[in-house]
C-alpha positions as CSV (number, residue, x, y, z in Angstrom):
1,X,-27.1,-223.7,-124.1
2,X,-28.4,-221.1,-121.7
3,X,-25.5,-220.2,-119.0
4,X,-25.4,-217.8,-116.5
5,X,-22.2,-217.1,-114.5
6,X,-23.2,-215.4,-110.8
7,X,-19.7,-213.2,-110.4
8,X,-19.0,-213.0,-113.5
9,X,-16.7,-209.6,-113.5
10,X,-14.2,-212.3,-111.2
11,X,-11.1,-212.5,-113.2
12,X,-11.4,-216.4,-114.1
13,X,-15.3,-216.5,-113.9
14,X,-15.2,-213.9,-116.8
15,X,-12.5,-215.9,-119.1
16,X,-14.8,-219.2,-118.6
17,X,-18.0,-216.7,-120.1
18,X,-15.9,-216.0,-122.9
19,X,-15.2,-219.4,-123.6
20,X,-18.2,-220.3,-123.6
21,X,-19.6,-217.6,-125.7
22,X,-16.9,-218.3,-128.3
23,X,-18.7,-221.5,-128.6
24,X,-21.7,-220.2,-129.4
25,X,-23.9,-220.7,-126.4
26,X,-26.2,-217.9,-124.5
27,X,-24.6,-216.1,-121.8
28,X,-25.2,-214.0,-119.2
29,X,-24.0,-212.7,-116.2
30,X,-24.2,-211.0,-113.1
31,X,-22.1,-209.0,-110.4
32,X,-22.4,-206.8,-107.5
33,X,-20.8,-203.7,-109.1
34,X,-19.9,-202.9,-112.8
35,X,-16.4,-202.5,-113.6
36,X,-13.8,-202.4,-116.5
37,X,-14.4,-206.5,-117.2
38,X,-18.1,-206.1,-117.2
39,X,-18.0,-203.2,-119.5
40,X,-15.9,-205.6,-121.6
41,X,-18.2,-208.9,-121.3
42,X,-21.1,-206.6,-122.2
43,X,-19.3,-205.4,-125.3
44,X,-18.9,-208.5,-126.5
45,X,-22.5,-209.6,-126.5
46,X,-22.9,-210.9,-123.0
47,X,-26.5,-209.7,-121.2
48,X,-24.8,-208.0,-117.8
49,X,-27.2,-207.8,-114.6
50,X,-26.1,-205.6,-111.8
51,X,-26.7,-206.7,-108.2
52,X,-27.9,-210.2,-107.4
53,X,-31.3,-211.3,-107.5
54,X,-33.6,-213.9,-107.8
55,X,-34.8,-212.5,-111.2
56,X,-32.1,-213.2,-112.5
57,X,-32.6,-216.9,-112.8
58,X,-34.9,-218.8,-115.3
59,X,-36.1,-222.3,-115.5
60,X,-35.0,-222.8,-118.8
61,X,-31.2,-221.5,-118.3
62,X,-29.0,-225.7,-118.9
63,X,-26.4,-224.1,-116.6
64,X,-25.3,-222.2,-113.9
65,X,-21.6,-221.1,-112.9
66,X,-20.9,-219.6,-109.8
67,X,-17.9,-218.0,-108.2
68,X,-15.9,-219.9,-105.5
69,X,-16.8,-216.0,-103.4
70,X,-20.5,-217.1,-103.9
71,X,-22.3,-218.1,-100.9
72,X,-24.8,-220.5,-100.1
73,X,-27.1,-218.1,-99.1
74,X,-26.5,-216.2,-102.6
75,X,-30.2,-215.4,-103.9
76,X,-29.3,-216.4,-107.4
77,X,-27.5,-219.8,-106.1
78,X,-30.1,-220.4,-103.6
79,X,-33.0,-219.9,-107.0
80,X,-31.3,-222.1,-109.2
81,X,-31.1,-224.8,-107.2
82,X,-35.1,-224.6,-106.4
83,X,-35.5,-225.0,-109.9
84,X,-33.2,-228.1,-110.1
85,X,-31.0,-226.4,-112.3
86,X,-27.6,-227.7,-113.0
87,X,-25.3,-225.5,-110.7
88,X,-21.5,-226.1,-110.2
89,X,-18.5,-223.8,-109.3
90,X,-16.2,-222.2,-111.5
91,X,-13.4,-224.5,-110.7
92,X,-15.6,-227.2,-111.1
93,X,-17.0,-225.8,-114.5
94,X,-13.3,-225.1,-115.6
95,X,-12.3,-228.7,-114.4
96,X,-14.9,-230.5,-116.8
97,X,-12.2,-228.4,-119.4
98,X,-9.7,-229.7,-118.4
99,X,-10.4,-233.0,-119.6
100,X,-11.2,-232.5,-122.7
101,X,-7.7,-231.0,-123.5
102,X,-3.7,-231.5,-123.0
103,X,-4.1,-228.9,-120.2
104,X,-1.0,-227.2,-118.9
105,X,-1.9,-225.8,-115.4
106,X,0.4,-223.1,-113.7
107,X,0.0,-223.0,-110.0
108,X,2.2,-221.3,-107.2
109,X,1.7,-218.8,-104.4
110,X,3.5,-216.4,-107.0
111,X,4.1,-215.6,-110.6
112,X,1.3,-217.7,-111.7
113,X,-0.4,-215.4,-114.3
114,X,3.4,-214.0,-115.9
115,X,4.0,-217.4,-116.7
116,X,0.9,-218.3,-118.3
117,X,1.3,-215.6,-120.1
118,X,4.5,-217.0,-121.0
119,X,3.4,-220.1,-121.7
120,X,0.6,-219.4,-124.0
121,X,2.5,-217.1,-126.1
122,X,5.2,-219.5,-126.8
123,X,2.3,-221.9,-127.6
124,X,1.3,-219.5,-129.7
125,X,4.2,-218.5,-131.7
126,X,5.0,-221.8,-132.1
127,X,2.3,-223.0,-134.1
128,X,0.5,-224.6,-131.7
129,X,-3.0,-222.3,-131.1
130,X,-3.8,-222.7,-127.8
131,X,-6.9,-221.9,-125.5
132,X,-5.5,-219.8,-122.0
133,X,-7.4,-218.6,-119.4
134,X,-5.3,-216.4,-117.5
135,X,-5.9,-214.0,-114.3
136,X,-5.1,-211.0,-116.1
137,X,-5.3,-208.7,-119.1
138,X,-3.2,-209.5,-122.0
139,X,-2.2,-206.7,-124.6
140,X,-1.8,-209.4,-127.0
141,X,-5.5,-211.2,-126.1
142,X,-7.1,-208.0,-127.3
143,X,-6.9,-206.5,-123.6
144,X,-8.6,-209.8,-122.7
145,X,-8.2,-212.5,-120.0
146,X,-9.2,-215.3,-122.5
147,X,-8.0,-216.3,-125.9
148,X,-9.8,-219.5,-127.9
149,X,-7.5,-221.3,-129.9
150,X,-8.5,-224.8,-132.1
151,X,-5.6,-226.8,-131.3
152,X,-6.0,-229.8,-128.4
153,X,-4.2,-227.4,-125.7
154,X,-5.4,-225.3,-123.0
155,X,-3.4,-223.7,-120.8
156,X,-4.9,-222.1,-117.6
157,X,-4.2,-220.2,-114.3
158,X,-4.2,-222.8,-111.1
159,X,-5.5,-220.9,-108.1
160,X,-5.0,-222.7,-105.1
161,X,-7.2,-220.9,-103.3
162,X,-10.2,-222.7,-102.1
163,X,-8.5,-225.9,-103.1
164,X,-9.7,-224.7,-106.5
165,X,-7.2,-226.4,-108.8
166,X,-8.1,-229.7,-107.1
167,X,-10.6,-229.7,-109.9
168,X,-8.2,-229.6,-112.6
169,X,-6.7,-232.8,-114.9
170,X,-3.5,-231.5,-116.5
171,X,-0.9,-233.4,-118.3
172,X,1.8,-230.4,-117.2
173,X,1.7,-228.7,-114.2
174,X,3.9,-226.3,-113.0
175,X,5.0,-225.1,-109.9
176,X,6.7,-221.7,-109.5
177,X,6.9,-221.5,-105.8
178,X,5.1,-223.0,-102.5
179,X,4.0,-220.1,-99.8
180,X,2.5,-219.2,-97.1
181,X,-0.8,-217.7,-98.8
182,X,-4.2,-217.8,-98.6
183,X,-4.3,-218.7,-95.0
184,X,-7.5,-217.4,-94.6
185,X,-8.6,-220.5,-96.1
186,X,-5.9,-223.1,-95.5
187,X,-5.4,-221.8,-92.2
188,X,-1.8,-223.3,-91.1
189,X,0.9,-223.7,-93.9
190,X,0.7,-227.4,-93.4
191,X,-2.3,-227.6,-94.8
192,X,-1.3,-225.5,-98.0
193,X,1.7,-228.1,-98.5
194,X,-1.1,-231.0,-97.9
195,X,-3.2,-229.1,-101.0
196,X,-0.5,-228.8,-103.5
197,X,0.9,-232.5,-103.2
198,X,-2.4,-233.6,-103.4
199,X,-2.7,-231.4,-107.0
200,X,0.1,-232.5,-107.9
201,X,-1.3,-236.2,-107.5
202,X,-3.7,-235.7,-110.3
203,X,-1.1,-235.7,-112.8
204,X,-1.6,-238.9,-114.9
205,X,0.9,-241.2,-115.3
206,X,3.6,-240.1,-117.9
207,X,2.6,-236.5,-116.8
208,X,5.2,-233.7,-116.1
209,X,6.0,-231.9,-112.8
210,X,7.7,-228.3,-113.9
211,X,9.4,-227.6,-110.1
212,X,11.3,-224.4,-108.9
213,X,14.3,-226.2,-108.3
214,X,15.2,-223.3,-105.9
215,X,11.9,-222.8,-103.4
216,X,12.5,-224.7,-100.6
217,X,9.1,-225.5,-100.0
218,X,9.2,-227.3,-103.4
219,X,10.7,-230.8,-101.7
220,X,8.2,-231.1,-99.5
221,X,5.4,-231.3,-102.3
222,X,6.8,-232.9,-105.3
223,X,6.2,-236.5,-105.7
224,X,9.0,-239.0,-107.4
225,X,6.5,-241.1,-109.3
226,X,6.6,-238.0,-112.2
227,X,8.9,-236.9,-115.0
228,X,10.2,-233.9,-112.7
229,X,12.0,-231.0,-114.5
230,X,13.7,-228.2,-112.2
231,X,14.9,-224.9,-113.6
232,X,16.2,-222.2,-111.2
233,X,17.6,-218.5,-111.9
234,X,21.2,-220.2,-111.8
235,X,21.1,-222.4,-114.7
236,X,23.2,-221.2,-117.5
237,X,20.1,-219.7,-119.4
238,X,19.2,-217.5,-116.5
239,X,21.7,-215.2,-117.5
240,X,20.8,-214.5,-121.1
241,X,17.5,-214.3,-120.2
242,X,18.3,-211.7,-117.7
243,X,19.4,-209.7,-121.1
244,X,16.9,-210.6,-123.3
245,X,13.8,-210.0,-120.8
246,X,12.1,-206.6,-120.8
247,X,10.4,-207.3,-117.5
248,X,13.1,-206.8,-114.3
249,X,13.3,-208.9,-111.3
250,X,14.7,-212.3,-110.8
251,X,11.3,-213.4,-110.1
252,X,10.4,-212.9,-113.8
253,X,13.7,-214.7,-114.7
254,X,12.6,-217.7,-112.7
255,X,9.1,-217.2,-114.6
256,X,10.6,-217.4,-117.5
257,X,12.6,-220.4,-117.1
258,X,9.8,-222.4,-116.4
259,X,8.0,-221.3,-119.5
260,X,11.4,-222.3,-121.1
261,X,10.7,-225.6,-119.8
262,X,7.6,-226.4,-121.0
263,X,8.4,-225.4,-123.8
264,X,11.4,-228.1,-124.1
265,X,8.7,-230.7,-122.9
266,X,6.5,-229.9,-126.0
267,X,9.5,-229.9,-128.1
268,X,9.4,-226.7,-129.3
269,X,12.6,-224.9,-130.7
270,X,14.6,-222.6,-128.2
271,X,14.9,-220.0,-131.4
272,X,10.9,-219.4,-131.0
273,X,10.4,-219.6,-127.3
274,X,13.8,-217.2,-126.7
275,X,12.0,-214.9,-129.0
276,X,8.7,-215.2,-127.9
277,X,10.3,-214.1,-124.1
278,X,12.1,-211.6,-125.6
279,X,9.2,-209.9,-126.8
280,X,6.8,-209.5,-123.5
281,X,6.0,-206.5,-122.3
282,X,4.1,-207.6,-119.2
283,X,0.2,-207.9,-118.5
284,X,-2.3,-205.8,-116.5
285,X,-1.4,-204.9,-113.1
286,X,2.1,-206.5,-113.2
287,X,4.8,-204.3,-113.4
288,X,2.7,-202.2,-115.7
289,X,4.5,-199.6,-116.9
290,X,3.5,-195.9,-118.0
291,X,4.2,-192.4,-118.6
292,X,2.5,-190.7,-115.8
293,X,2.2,-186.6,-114.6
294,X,1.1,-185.3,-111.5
295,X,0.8,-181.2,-112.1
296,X,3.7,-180.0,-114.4
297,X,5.9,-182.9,-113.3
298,X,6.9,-186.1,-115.4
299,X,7.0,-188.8,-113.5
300,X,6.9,-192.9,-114.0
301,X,4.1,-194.9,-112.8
302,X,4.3,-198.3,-112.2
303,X,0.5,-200.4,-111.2
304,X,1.3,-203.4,-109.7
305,X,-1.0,-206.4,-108.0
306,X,1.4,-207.2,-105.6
307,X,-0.1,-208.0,-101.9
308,X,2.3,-210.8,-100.2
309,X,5.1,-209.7,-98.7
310,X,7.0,-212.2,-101.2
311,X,5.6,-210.2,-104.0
312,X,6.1,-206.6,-103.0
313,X,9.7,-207.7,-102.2
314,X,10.5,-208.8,-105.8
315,X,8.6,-206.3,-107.4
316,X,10.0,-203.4,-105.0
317,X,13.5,-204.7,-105.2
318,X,13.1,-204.8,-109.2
319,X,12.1,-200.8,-109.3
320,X,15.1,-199.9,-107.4
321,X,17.5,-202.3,-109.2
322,X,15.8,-200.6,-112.4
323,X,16.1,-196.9,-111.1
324,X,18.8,-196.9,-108.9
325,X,19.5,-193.4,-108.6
326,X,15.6,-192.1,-108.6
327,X,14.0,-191.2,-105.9
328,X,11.2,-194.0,-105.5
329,X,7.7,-193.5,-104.1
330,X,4.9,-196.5,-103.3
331,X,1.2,-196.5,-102.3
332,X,0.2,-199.7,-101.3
333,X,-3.1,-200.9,-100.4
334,X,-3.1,-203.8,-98.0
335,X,-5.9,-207.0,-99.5
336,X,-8.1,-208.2,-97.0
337,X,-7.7,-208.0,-93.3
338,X,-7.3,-212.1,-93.0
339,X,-3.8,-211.7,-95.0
340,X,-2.5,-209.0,-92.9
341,X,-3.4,-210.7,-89.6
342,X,-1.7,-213.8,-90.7
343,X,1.6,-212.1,-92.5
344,X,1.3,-209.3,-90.3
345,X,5.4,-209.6,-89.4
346,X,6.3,-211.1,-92.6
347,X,4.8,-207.3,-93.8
348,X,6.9,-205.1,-91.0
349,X,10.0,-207.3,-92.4
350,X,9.7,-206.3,-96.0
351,X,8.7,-203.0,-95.5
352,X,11.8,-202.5,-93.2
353,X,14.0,-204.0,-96.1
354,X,13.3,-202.4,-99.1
355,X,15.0,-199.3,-100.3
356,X,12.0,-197.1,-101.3
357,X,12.1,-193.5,-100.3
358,X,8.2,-193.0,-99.7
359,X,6.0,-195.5,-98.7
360,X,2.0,-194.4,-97.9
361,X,0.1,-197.5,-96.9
362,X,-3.8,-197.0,-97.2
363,X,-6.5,-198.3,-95.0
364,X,-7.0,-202.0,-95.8
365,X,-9.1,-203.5,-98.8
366,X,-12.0,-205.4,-97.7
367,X,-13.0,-208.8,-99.8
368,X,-16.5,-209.6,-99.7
369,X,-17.3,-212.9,-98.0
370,X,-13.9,-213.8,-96.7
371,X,-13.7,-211.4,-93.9
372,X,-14.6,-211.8,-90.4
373,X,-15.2,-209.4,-87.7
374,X,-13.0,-210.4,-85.1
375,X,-9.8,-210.4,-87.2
376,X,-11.8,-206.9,-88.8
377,X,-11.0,-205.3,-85.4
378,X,-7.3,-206.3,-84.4
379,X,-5.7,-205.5,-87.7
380,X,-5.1,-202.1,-89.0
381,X,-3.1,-200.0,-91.8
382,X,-2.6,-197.8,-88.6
383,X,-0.9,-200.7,-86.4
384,X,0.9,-201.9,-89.6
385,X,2.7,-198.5,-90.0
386,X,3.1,-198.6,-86.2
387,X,4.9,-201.6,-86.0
388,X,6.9,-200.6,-89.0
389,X,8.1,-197.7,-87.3
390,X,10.1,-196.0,-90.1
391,X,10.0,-192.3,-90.8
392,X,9.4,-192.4,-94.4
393,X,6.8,-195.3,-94.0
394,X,3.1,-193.4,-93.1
395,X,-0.3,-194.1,-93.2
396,X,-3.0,-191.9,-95.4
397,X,-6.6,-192.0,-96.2
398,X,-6.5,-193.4,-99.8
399,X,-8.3,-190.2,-101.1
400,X,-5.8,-188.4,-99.4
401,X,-2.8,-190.2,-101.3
402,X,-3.5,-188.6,-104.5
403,X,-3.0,-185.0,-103.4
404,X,-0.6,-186.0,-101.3
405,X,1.8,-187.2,-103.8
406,X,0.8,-184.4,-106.5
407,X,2.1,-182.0,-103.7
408,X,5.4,-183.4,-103.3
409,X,6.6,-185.3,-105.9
410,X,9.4,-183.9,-108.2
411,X,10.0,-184.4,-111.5
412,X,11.3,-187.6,-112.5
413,X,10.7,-189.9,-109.5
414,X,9.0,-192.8,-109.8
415,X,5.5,-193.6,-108.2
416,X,4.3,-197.5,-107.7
417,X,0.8,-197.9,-107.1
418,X,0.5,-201.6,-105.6
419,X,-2.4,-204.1,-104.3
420,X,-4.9,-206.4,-105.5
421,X,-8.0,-204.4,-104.2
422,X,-9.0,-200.6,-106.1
423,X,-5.8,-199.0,-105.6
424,X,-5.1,-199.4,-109.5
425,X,-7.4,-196.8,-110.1
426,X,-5.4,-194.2,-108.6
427,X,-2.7,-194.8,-111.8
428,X,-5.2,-193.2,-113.7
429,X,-5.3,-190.0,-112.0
430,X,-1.6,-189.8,-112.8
């Protein structure tokens, strides 16, 4: 078949491409800028188109997938379906998957792509080949997102956003926490605890609910008709996983439990999936750990995705608990002005708790089509550090930060570099 995938450098629109090149079909792709995933699809023998334009739809293309950012009004949506062409979202694409395998979806405002990494690599250790789809990179995928595997399971990413994973069929789903996220979308938490119960309603009968047994939102989604199994960090294997993990945090402990679990449900040894845990070194963009210099001076640099408050709180509270006696510097890069309106004290509370020395918080990372205007112009980095109102907590023009830090740094601190948006690439100038 002919398929062309309209954001294609997304993080889960580019894993479906590969997919579906791995199977032998035609694919292209377009996106509004190039970046390191494009590079990478191209590579691999997909035809990348820059911008979006009506050119870049045939008549004789069988399918077109389109990212859940893509407008209505998108030129190459709005062409394809003048030309009758088949045209469905990448949920909706990915969905169609999911029934043609023994899917095992991991969903949760947090820790969603550490444990399917988690998962799939126990999979794959123990025999049992899998296809993932993740929403990162993965050392051990080749630096990929996506890995093919011939066996009958697939185990994949569950965004809630956009009610995506309402589109999904698994026989496991996992839960790793509940959250208020995404509001920009869902608009009241309510209505994010009304979307996960009904995902977790798809589960077929004899199907298993994986639950955080120690969110509190958890309760108020699960549903009693399921085989449920709970782990939380204090059953008695939390604590040797705490020694046998090289990623920190209690988060990643919790993570890691639940990959233990499905990994009990499959009835796969402890032996492999202990040693499959004990060998992850973390992914792309969590917790990512490297050598780093700014000038003459050594330092570590950790890249992190982190942009809830939930998420820079465990990953914060993991540098310090793993450098306790460094002194401890962050840049973070708020993601999208809708998240900071709506978590905008949840943001001055973390910030307030965490022990980090040196916090510069840059001007806010804009995400096309899910902005609006109004909320554009009441939300700052500026008010944020305001309200904040700590000395060592400042705001700085993001191609400021760089020289900024160079300047006054000393050897041996540490340096996170945090947020979903471009911040990452400042790592790379250290």
């Amino acid at each position: 078949m002919k398929i062309h995938f309209i954001g294609i450098g997304g993080i889960g629109v580019s894993a479906l491409a590969q997919y579906y090149l791995e199977k032998g079909h035609q694919i292209s792709g377009s996106d509004l800028a190039a970046s390191e995933i494009t590079d990478f699809l191209k590579e691999k023998g997909v035809t990348i188109l820059i911008g979006n334009s009506v050119e870049n739809i045939s008549k004789n293309m069988d399918l077109v997938v389109y990212s859940p950012a893509v407008k209505p009004d998108n030129p190459e949506l709005a062409q394809a379906i003048s030309y009758n062409l088949k045209a469905i979202s990448y949920p909706e694409a990915l969905g169609e998957l999911t029934k043609q395998y023994y899917t095992i979806a991991i969903s949760g405002a947090h820790g969603k792509s550490t444990t399917t990494a988690l998962i799939g690599l126990i999979l794959i250790k123990a025999g049992l080949d899998p296809t993932v789809i993740i929403g990162t990179k993965l050392k051990e995928f080749g630096g990929s997102n996506f890995r093919m595997g011939e066996s009958k399971y697939l185990v994949i990413e569950a965004c809630e956003y956009d009610s995506s994973f309402s589109h999904y069929f698994p026989k496991i789903t996992v839960v790793t926490n509940v959250d208020k996220e995404h509001l920009d979308y869902f608009k009241t938490f309510k209505n994010v605890i009304k979307e996960f119960k009904r995902f977790i309603e798809k589960l077929p009968p004899g199907g298993f609910l994986v639950a955080n047994g120690k969110d509190k939102n958890i309760p108020k989604v699960k549903k009693a008709r399921f085989s449920t199994f709970y782990y939380a960090t204090k059953q008695k294997e939390a604590g040797k996983l705490k020694k046998m993990l090289q990623i920190p945090g209690k988060h990643n402990v919790s993570n890691a439990l639940a990959a233990l679990t499905v990994a009990r449900i499959l009835n796969i040894k402890d032996s492999v999936a202990f040693a499959s845990l004990s060998e992850y070194r973390g992914s792309w963009r969590r917790f990512e750990l490297k050598k780093g210099m700014a000038g003459n001076k050594e330092i570590t640099v950790i890249s992190d995705y982190g942009h809830h408050p939930t998420e820079i709180l465990a990953t914060l509270s993991s540098v310090r608990e793993k450098y306790p006696n460094k002194k401890i510097w962050c840049i973070f890069q708020p993601h999208q002005h809708q998240r900071t309106h709506y978590l905008l004290n949840d943001f001055v509370k973390v910030f307030r708790r965490v022990s980090i020395d040196n916090i510069l918080i840059t001007d806010i990372y804009d995400v096309a089509g899910r902005e609006t205007q109004r909320i554009n112009a009441n939300v700052s980095s500026e008010k944020l550090v305001k309200k904040i109102n700590r000395k060592h907590i400042i705001y700085i023009n993001v191609r400021d930060a760089e020289k900024f830090v160079k300047d006054n740094i000393k050897n041996g601190d540490v340096l996170v570099i945090m947020g979903a948006g471009d911040i990452y690439k400042l790592a790379d100038k250290f």
